[in-house]
N, C-alpha and C positions, 0 to 999 in steps of 0.2 A: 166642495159644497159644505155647507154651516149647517148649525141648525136655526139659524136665522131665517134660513130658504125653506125651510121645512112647509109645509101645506098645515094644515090646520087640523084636522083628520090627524095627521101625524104628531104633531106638537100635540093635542088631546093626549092620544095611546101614550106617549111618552111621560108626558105629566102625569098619567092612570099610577104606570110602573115605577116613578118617581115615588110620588105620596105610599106608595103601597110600600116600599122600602125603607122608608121613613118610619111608616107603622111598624115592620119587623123588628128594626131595632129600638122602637120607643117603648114596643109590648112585650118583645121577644128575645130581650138581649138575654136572657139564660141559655136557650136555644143556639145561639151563637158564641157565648162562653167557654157552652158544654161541647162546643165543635161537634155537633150532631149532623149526622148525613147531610146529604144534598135534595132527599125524597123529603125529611121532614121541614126542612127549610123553605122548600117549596111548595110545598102544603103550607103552611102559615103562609107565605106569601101570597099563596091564589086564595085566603083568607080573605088577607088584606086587602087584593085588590079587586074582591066583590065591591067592595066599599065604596069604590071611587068611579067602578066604570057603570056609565050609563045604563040603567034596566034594558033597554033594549039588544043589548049584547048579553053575552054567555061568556063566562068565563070556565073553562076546561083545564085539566090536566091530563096529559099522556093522551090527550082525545087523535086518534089515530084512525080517523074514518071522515069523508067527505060526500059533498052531493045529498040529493034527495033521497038515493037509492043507498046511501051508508057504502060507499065503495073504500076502500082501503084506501088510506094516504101513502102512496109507495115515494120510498127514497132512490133506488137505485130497480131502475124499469127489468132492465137486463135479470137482475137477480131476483125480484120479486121481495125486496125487503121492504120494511115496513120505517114510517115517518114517525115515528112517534113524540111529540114537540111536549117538554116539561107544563107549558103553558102557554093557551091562547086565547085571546077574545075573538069571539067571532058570534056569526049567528048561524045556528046549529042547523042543521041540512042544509044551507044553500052554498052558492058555488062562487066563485067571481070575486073581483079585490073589494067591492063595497061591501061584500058581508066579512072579508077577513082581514080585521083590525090589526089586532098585535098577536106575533110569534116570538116566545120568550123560550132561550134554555138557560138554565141555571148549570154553576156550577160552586163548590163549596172554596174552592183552591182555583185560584185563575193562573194558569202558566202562562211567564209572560217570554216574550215581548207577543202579543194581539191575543191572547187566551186559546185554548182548547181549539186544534186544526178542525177536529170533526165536528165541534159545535158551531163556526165559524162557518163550515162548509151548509149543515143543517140550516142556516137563518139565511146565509146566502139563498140556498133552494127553497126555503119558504116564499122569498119574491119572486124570482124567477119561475118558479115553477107551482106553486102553491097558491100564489096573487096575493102574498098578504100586504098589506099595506106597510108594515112596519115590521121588520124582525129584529132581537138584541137577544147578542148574548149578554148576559149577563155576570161576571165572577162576586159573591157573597163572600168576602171573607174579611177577616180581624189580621190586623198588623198591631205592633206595641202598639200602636196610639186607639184603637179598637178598632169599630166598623169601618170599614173602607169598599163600599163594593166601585165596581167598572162595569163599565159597558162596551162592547163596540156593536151601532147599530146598523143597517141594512135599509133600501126605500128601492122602487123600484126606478131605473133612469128615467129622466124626464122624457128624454128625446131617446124613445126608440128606433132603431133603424127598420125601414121597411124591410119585410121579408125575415128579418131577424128573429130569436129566439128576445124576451124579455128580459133584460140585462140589471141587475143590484148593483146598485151606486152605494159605496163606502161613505153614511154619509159624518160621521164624528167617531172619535176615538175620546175617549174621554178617560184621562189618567184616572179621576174621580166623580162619583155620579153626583156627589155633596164637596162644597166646598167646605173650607174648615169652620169659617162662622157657622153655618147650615151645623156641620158635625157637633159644634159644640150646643146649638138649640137644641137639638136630637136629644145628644148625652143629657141635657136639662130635663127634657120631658121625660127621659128614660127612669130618670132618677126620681123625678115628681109621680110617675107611675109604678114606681116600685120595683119598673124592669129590670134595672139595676142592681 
């Protein structure tokens, strides 16, 4: 599946985290120069992308509570751990895939080959288990050439099987979230805003 097939709802969230990443590095490239955490990087990011999502959503960090009744978002049932997602849009106490947009985890250093097993595993169970419409990991990091982040993102399958548990369709892997033209308008505005 492409992200051509993507629903619309989905293409949105994605474009949100798009432009928001764009903002980082056109505002924020000190902060990624200085190789600063992965908490302050994502703080600027859920900055960023107040900006671009829709006032009717909420955009959180570490928000690790669900429902109307504020229940824990548990990861692992068996052991009673908690979900705690770097970033998400959603809208705040209710339940269901139409109030939960985008599940984002960042990381500073993306190992490759697909990025981070347990943050991979986390966005997986954001669909499946959480309803979010869209989960990405995300990797922020600087190569010689600068910013470079990745993504691989998550959607729920289209065609569930009856009786089934809700299944995450891998739906792009994308060596690059910007292409190099893209990279270089970036670098341009970075530099026209002083971020540089």
């Amino acid at each position: 599946m492409g992200s051509d097939e993507l629903l619309d709802a989905e293409q949105v969230a994605l474009m949100w985290l798009r432009h928001a990443l764009g903002d980082l590095y056109v505002h924020d490239w000190a902060l990624l120069r200085h190789r600063v955490g992965e908490r302050a990087l994502t703080a600027r990011l859920a900055h960023h992308l107040v900006s671009h999502v829709d006032p009717s959503w909420h955009v959180d960090a570490e928000y690790d509570r669900q429902g109307t009744d504020g229940a824990m978002k548990v990861r692992d049932k068996a052991r009673r751990t908690r979900m705690q997602p770097d970033l998400v849009v959603h809208r705040r106490g209710l339940r269901g895939s139409e109030n939960n947009r985008l599940f984002v985890e960042v990381k500073r250093r993306w190992q490759q080959p697909g990025g981070d097993a347990d943050d991979i595993d986390k966005v997986r169970q954001a669909v499946t288990e959480h309803r979010y419409q869209v989960a990405a990991a995300v990797g922020i990091g600087t190569t010689g050439r600068g910013f470079s982040p990745v993504w691989t993102v998550y959607i729920p399958s289209r065609r569930p099987q009856s009786g089934t548990r809700r299944k995450a369709t891998l739906v792009t892997w994308t060596e690059a979230v910007f292409d190099e033209a893209e990279l270089v308008a970036l670098e341009v505005a970075a530099r026209q805003a002083g971020a540089y």
